[in-house]
N, C-alpha and C positions, 0 to 999 in steps of 0.2 A: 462363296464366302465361308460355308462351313469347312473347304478343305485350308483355307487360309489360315482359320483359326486351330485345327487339327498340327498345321504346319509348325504356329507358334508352340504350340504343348508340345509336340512333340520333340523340337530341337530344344525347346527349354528344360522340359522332364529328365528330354536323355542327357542332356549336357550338363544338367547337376548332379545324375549318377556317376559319369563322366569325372566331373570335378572331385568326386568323393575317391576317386580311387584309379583312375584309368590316366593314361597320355595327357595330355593337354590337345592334343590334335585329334581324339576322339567327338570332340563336338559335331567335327568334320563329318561323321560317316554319320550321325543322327541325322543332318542337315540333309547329306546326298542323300541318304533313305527315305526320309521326308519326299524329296523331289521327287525320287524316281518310283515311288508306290502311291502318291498323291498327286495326282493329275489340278496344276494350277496354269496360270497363265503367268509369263518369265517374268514380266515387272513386279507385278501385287509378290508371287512366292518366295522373290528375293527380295524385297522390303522386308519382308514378317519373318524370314530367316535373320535375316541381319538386324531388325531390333530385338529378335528374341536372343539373337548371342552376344549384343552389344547388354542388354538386359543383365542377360546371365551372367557376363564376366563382369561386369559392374558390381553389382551386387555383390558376386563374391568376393573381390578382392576388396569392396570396404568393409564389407562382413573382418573380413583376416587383418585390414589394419585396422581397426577398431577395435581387434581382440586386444590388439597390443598398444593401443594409445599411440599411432602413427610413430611408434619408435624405429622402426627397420625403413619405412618406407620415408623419413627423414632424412637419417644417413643416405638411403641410397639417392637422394635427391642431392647430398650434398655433392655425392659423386658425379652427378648429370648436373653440373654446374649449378648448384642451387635451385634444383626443380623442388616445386612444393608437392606434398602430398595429393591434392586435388590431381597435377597436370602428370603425374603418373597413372593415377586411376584413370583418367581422360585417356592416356594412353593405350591401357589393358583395356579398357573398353573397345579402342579403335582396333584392338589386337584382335578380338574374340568375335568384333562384327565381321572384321572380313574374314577370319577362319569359316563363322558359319556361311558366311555370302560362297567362299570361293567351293563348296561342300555342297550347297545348293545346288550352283552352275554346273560342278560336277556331274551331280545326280539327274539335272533336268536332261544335261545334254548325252547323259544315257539314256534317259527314257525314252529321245529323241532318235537317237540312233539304234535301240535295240528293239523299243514296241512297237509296231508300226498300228 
């Protein structure tokens, strides 16, 4: 339990340093490092990876359209045929859970093949 919760902080900690300044696909290597120096069991460690990136990019992207009063993420819904602000953020959420999930998988199935 406790490396579960270690899992959550740590792909959420890094992936908002991450967000401040790095890739967009760095979420990714917090998530594998996570797996691969945290010894969990594949189901619990990729749930808690994927709502801490589903979390973290949630958060931040209404954090950014918020800053702007849903002005950019309007337009660009009107480009995606009249998507509303919510069912983009819905999106970027579903974008950042599976980056951290597939970052996870990564890293577990190194740990599997390189520690014995």
């Amino acid at each position: 339990m406790r490396n579960l919760l270690l899992i959550f902080v740590i792909v959420f900690g890094g992936g908002h340093l991450c967000l401040l300044g790095l890739p967009w696909w760095s979420v990714a290597i917090f998530s594998a490092a996570a797996a691969y120096f945290l010894p969990a069991k594949l189901i619990p460690g990729t749930i808690m990876a994927t709502l801490s990136g589903a979390m973290l990019w949630f958060l931040h992207a209404y954090l950014l359209d918020s800053a702007n009063e849903s002005m950019l993420s309007q337009k660009v819904g009107q480009v995606f045929l009249g998507a509303k602000p919510l069912h983009l953020l819905l999106f970027t959420t579903l974008v950042g859970a599976l980056i951290a999930k597939l970052g996870y998988l990564t890293g577990y199935t190194a740990r599997k093949a390189f520690v014995r």
